[in-house]
NUKEMI-227486 format. One record per residue (C-alpha): residue number from 1; residue in three letters; x, y, z; chain. Coordinates in Angstrom, 1 decimal, always signed. Layout:
! residues N
+------+------+--------+--------+--------+------+
! guba ! vomi !      u !      v !      w ! zami !
+------+------+--------+--------+--------+------+
!  NUM !  ALA !      X !      Y !      Z !    A !
...
+------+------+--------+--------+--------+------+
***
This chain:
! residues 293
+------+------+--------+--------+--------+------+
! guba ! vomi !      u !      v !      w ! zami !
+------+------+--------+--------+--------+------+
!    1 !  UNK !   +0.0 !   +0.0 !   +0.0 !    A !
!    2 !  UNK !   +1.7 !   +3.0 !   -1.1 !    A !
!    3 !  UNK !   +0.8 !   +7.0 !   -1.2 !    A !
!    4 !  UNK !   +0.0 !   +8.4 !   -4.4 !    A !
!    5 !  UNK !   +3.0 !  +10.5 !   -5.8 !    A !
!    6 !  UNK !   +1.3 !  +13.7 !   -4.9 !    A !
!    7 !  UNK !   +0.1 !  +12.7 !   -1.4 !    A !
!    8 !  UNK !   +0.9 !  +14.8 !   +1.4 !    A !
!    9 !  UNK !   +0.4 !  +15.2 !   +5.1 !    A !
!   10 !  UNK !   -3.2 !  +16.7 !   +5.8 !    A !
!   11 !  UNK !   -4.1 !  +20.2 !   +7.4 !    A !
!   12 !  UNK !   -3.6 !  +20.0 !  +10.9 !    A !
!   13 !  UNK !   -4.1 !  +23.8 !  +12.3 !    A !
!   14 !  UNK !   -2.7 !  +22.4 !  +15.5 !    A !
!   15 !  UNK !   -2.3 !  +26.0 !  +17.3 !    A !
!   16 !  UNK !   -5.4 !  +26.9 !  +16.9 !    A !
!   17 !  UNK !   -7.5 !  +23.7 !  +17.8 !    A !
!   18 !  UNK !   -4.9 !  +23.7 !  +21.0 !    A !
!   19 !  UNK !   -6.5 !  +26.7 !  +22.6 !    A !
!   20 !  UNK !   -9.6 !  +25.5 !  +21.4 !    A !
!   21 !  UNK !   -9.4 !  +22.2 !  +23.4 !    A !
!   22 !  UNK !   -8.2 !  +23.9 !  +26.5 !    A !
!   23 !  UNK !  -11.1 !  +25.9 !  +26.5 !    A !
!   24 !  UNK !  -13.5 !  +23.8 !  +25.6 !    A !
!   25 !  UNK !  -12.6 !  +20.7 !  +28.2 !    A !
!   26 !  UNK !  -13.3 !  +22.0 !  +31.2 !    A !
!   27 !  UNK !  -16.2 !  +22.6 !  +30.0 !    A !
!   28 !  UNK !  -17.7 !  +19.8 !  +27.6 !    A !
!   29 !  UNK !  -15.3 !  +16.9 !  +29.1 !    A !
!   30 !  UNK !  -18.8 !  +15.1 !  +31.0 !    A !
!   31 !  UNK !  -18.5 !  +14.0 !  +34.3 !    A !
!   32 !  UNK !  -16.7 !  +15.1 !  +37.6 !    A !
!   33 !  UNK !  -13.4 !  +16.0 !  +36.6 !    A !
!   34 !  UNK !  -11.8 !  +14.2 !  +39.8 !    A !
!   35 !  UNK !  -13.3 !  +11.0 !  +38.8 !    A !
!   36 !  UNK !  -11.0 !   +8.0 !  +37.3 !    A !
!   37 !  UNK !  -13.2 !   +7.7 !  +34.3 !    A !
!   38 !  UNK !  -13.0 !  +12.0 !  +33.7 !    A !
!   39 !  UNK !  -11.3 !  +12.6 !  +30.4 !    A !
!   40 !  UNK !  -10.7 !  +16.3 !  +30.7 !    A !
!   41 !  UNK !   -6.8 !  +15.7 !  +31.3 !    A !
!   42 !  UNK !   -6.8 !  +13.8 !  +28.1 !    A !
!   43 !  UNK !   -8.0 !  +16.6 !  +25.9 !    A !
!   44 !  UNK !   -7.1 !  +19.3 !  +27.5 !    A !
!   45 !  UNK !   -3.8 !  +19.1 !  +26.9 !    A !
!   46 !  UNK !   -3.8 !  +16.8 !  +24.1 !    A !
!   47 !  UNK !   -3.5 !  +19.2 !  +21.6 !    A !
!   48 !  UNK !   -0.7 !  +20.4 !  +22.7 !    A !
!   49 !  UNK !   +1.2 !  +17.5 !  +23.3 !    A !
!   50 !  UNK !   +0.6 !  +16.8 !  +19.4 !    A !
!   51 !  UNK !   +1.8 !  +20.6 !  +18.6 !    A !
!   52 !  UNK !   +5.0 !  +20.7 !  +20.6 !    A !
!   53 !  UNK !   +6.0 !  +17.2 !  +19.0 !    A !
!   54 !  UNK !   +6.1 !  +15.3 !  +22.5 !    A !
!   55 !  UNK !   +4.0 !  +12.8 !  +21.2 !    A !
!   56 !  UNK !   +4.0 !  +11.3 !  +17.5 !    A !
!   57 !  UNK !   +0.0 !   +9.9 !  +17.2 !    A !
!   58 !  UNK !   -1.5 !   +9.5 !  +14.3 !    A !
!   59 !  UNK !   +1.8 !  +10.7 !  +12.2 !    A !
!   60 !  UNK !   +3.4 !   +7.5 !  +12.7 !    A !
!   61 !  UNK !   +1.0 !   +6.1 !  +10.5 !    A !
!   62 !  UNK !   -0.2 !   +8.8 !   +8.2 !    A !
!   63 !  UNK !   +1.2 !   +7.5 !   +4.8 !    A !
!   64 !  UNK !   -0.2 !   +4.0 !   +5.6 !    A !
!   65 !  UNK !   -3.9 !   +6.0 !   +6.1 !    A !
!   66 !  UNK !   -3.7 !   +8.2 !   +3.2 !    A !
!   67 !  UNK !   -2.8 !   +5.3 !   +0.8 !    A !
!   68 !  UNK !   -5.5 !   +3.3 !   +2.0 !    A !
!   69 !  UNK !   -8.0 !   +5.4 !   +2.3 !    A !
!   70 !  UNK !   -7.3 !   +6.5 !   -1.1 !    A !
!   71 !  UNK !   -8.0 !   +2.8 !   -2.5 !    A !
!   72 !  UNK !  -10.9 !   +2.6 !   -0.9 !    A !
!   73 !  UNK !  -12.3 !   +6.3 !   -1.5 !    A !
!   74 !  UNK !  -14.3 !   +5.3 !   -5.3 !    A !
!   75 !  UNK !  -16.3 !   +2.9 !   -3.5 !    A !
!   76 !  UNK !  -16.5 !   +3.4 !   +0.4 !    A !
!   77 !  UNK !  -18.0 !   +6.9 !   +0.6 !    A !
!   78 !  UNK !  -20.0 !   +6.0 !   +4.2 !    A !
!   79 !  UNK !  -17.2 !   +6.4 !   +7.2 !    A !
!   80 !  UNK !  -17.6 !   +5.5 !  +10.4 !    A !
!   81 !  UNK !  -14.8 !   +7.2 !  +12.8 !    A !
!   82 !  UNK !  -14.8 !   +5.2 !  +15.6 !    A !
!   83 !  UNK !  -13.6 !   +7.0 !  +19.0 !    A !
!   84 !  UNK !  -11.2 !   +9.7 !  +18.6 !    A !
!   85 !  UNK !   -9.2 !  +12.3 !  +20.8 !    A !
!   86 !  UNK !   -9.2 !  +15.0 !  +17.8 !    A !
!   87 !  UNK !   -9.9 !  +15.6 !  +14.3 !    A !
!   88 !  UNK !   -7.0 !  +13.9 !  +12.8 !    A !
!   89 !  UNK !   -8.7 !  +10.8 !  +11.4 !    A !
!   90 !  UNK !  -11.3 !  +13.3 !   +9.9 !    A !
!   91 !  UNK !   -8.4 !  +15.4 !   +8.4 !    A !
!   92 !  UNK !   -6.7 !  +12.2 !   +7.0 !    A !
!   93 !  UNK !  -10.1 !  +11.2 !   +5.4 !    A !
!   94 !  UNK !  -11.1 !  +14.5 !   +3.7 !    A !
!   95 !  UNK !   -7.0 !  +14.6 !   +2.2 !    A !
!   96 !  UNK !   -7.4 !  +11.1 !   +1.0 !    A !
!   97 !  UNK !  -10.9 !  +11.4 !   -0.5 !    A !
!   98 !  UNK !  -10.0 !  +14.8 !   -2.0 !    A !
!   99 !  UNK !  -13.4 !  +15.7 !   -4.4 !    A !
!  100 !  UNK !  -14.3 !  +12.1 !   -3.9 !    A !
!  101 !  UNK !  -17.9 !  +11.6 !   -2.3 !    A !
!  102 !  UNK !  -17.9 !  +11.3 !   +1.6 !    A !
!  103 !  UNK !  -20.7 !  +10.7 !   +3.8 !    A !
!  104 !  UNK !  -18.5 !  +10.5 !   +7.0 !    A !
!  105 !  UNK !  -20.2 !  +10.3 !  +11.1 !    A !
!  106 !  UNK !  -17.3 !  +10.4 !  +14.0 !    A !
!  107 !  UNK !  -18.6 !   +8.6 !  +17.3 !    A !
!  108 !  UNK !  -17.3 !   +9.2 !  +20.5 !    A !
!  109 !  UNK !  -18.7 !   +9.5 !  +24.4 !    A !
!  110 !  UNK !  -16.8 !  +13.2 !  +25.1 !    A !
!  111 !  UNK !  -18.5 !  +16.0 !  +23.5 !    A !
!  112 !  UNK !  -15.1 !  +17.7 !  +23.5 !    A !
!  113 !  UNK !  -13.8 !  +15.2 !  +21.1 !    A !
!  114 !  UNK !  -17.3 !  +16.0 !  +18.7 !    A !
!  115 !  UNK !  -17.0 !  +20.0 !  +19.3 !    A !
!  116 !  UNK !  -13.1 !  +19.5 !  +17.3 !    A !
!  117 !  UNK !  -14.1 !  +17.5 !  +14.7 !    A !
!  118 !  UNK !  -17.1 !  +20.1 !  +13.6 !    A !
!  119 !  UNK !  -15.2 !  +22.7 !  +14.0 !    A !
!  120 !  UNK !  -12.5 !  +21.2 !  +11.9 !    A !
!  121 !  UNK !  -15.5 !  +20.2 !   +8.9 !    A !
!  122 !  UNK !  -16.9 !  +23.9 !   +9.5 !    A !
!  123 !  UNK !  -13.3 !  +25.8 !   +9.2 !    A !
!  124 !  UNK !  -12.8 !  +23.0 !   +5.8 !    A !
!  125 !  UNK !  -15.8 !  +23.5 !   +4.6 !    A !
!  126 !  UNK !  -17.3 !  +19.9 !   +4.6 !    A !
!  127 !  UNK !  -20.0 !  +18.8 !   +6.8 !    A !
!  128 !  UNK !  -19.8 !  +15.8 !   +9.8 !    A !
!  129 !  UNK !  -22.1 !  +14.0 !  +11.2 !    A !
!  130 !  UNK !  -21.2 !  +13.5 !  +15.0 !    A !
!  131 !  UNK !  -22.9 !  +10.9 !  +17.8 !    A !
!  132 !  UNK !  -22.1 !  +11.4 !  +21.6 !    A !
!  133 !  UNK !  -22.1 !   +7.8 !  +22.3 !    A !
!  134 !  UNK !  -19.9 !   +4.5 !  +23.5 !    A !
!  135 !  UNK !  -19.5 !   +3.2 !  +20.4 !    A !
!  136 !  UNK !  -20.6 !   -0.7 !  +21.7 !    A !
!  137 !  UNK !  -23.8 !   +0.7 !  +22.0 !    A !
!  138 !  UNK !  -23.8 !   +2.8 !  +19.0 !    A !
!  139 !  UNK !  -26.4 !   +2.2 !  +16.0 !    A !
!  140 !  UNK !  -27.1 !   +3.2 !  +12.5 !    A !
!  141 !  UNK !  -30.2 !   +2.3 !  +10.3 !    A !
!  142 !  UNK !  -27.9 !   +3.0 !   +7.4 !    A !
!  143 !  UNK !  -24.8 !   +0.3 !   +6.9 !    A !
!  144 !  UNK !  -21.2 !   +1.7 !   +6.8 !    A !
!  145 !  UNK !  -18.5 !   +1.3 !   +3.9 !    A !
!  146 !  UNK !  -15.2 !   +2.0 !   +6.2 !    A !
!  147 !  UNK !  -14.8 !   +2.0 !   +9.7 !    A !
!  148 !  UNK !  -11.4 !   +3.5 !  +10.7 !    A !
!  149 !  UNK !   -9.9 !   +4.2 !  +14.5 !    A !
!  150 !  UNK !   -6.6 !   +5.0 !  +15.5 !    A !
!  151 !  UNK !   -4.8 !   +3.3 !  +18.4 !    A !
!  152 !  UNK !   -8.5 !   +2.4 !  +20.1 !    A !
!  153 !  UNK !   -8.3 !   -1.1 !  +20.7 !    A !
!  154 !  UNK !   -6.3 !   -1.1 !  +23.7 !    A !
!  155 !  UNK !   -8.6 !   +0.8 !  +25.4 !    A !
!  156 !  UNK !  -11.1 !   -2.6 !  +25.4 !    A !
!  157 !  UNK !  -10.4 !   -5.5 !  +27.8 !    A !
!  158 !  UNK !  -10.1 !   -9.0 !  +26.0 !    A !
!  159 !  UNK !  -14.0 !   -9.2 !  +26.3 !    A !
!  160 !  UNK !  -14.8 !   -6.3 !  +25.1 !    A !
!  161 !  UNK !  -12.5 !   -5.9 !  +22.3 !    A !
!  162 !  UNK !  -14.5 !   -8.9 !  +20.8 !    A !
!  163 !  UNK !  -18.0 !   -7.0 !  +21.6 !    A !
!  164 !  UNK !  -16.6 !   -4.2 !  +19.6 !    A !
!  165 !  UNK !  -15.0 !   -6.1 !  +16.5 !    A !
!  166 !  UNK !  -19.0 !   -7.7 !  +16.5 !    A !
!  167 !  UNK !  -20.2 !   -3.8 !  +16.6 !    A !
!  168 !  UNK !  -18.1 !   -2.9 !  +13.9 !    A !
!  169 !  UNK !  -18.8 !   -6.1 !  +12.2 !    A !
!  170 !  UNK !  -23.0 !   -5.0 !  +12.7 !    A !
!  171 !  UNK !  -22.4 !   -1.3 !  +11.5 !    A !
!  172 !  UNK !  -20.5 !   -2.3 !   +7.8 !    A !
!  173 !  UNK !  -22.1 !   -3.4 !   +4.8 !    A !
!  174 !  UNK !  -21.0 !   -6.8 !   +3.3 !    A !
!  175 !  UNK !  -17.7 !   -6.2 !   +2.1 !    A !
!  176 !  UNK !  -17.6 !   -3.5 !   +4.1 !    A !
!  177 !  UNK !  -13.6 !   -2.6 !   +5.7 !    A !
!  178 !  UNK !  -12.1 !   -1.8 !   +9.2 !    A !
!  179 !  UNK !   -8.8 !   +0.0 !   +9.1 !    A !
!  180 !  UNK !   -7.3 !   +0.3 !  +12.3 !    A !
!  181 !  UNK !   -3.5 !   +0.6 !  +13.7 !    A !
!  182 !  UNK !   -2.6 !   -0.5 !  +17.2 !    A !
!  183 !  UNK !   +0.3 !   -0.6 !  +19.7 !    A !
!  184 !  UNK !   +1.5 !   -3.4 !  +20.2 !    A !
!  185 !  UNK !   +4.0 !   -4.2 !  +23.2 !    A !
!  186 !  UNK !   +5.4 !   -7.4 !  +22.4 !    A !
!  187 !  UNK !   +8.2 !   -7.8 !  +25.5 !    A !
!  188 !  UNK !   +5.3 !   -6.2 !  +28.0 !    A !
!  189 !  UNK !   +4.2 !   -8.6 !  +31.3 !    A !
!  190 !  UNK !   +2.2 !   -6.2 !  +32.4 !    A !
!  191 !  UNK !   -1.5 !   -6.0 !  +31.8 !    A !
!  192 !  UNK !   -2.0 !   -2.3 !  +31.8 !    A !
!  193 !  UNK !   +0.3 !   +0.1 !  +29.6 !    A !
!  194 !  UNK !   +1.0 !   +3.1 !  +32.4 !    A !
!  195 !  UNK !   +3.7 !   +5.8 !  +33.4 !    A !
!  196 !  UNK !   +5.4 !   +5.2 !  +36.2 !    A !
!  197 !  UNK !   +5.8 !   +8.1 !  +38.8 !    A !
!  198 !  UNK !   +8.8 !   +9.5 !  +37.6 !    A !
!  199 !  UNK !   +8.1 !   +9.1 !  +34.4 !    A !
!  200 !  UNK !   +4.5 !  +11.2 !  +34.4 !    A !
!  201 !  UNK !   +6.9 !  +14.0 !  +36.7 !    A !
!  202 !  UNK !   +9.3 !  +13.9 !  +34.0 !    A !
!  203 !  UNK !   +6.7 !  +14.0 !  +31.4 !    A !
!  204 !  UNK !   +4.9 !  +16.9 !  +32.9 !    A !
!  205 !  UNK !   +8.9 !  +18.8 !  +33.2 !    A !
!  206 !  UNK !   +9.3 !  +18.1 !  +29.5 !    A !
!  207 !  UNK !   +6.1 !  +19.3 !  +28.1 !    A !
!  208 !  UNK !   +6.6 !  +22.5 !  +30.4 !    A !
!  209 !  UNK !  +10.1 !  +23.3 !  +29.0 !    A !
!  210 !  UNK !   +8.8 !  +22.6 !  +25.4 !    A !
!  211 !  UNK !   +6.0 !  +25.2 !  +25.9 !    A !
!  212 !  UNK !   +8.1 !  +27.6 !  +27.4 !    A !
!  213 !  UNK !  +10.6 !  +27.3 !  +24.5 !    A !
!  214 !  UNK !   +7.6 !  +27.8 !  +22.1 !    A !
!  215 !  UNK !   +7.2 !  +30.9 !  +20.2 !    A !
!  216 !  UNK !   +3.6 !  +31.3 !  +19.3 !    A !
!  217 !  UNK !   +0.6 !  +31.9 !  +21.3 !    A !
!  218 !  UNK !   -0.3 !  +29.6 !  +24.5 !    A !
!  219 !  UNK !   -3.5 !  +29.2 !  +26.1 !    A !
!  220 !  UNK !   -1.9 !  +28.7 !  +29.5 !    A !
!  221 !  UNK !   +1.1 !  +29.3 !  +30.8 !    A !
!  222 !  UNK !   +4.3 !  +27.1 !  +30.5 !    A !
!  223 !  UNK !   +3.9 !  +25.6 !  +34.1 !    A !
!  224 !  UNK !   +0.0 !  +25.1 !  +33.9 !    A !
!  225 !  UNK !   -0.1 !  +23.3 !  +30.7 !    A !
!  226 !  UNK !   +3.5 !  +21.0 !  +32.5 !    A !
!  227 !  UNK !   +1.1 !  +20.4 !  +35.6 !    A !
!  228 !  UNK !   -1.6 !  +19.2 !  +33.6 !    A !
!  229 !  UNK !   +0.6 !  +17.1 !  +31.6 !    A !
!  230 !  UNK !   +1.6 !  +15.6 !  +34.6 !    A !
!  231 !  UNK !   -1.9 !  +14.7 !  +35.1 !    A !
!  232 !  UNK !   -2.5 !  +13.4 !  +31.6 !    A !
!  233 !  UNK !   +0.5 !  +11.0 !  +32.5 !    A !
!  234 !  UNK !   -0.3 !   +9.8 !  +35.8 !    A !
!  235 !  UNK !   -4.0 !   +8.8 !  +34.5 !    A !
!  236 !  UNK !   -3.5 !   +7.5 !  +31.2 !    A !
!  237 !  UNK !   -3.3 !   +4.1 !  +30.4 !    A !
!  238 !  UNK !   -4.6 !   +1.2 !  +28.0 !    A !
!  239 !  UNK !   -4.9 !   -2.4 !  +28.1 !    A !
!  240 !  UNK !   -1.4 !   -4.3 !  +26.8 !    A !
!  241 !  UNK !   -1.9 !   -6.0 !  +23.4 !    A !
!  242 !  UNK !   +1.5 !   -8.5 !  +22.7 !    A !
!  243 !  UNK !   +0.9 !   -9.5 !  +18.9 !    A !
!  244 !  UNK !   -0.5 !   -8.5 !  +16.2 !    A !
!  245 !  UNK !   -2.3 !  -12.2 !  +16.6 !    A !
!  246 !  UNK !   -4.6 !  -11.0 !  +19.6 !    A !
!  247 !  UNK !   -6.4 !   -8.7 !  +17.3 !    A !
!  248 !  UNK !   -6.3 !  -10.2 !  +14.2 !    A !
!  249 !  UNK !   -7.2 !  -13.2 !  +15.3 !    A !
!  250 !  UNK !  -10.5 !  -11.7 !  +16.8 !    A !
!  251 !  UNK !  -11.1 !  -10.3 !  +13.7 !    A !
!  252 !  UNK !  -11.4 !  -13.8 !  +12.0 !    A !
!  253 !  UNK !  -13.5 !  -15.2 !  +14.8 !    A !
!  254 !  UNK !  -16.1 !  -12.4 !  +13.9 !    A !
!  255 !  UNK !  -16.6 !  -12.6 !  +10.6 !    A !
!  256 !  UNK !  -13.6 !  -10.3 !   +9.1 !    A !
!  257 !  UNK !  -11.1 !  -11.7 !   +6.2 !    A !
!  258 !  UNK !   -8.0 !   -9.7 !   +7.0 !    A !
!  259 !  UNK !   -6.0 !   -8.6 !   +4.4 !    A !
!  260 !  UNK !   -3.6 !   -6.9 !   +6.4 !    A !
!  261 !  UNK !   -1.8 !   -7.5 !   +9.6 !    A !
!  262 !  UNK !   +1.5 !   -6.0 !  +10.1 !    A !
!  263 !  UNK !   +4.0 !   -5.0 !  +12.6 !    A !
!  264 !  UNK !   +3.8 !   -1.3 !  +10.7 !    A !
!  265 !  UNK !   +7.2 !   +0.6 !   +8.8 !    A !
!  266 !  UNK !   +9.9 !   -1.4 !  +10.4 !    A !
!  267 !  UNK !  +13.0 !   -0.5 !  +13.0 !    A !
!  268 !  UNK !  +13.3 !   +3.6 !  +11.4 !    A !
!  269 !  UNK !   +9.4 !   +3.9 !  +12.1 !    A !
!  270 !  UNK !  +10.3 !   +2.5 !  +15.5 !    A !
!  271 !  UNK !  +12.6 !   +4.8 !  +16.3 !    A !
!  272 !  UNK !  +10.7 !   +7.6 !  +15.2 !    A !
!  273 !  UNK !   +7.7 !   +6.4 !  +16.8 !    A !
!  274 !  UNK !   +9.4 !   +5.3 !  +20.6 !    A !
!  275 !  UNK !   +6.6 !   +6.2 !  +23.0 !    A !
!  276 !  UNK !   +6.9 !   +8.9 !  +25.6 !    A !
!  277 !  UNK !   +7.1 !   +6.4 !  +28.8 !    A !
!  278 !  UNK !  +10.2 !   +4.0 !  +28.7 !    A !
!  279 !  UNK !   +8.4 !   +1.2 !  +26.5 !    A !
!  280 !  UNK !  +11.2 !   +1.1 !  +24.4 !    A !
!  281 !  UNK !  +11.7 !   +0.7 !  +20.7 !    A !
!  282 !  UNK !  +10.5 !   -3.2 !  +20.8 !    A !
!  283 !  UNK !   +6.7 !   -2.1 !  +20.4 !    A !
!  284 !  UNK !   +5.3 !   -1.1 !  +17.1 !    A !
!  285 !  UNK !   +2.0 !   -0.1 !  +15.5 !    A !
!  286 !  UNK !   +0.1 !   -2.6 !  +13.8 !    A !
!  287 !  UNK !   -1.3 !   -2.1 !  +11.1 !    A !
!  288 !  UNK !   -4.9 !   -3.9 !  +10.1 !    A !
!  289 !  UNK !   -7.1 !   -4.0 !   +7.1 !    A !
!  290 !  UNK !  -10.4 !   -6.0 !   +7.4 !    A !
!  291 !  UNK !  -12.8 !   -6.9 !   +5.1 !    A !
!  292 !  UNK !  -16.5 !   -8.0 !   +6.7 !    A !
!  293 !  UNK !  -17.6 !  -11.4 !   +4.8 !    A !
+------+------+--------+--------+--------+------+
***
């Protein structure tokens, strides 16, 4: 799968949606902020994790998207987005489909999440469909050509990571796709991905020096966006997926034919793409195309 000669990374207008997600957390982000299932440290500060480079993302695997996407475009024109943090998987389908037809609906529980995405369709000049909603519970009287996510499995226990390869299995059309990428943390014996203590406190340090060294506008000062970095660190976390096997073996078992399953763009990809904790340069990002039978 390879990018079309004239392919290019998609518009990101990262400084501007970063003050937009700092403002718009606090209040959108549902739920008392002190509670463990709160998500306004995630997006908060997400944005600008993503804008001083202290996290890679969905970069890692942009070329991989766009020249997928691209095949698919002519004939996949109904997107499902399934649980997102931004807009990026909605900017990497409106690059790929260019003037091509695309009917696309992001789904996600935070309406923080939902508020970026329209106001990235609005600003482009496209329209979105959104649905505040856990996606395993998510319906659609209309069937789906693509279903795309970015890094989402992990955040489903073995159970439910089947329930939602039978959701997304539900929402497509036959011959209807899933393309998804995942960590995968093959050397791992632990069952949660976390920071350690002294990493989130050196996270938090790092992100504050990086906005301090930044030249263009903030939203918050240096030390607050470092202290809610910190916070980011110390509460995410995701389940530990070892091979590319645990997911695309579920696949199989629920009615997928896949057509991909990789472990991603080799050691330089690696290296470029070495997670912020100390993980190391052993884990990857799969890389999964499925096809519904």
């Amino acid at each position: 799968m390879t990018l079309r000669p004239d392919a290019s990374a998609p518009d990101e207008p990262l400084a501007e949606s970063a003050a937009l997600a700092w403002a718009a957390a606090p209040r959108m982000c549902p739920g008392d902020p002190a509670s463990p299932d709160a998500c306004v440290w995630y997006h908060r500060v997400w944005q600008y994790l993503r804008l001083f480079g202290i996290i890679t993302s969905i970069r890692t695997n942009t070329g991989f998207l766009l020249g997928t996407f691209d095949r698919l475009a002519g004939d996949h024109p109904r997107v499902l987005v399934s649980g997102t943090a931004d807009y990026s998987m909605l900017a990497h389908l409106k690059h790929a489909y260019r003037d091509r037809p695309l009917d696309v609906t992001v789904v996600d529980r935070c309406p923080t999440s939902l508020h970026l995405n329209r106001w990235y369709a609005d600003r482009s000049g496209f329209d979105v469909t959104t649905a505040c909603s856990d996606v395993l519970e998510y319906a659609s009287s209309r069937p789906f050509d693509l279903v795309c996510t970015h890094n989402f499995v992990s955040r489903f226990d073995v159970e439910a990571r089947r329930r939602l390869v039978r959701r997304w299995h539900g929402l497509l059309r036959p011959g209807g796709v899933v393309v998804t990428t995942q960590r995968v943390r093959p050397g791992s014996q632990e069952t949660l991905a976390v920071y350690t203590p002294d990493e989130a406190r050196e996270f938090g340090i790092r992100v504050a020096a990086a906005a301090a060294a930044y030249t263009g506008h903030l939203a918050a000062e240096p030390d607050e966006l470092g202290r809610v970095a910190h916070e980011h660190a110390l509460r995410k976390g995701g389940w530990v997926i070892r091979s590319t096997r645990e997911i695309s073996d579920v696949f199989e078992d629920e009615g997928f034919d896949v057509t991909l399953a990789d472990e991603g763009g080799g050691l330089a990809e690696r290296e470029r793409d070495r997670p912020s904790s100390s993980a190391g340069k052993d884990t990857y990002r799969m890389r999964l195309v499925a096809t519904k039978r």
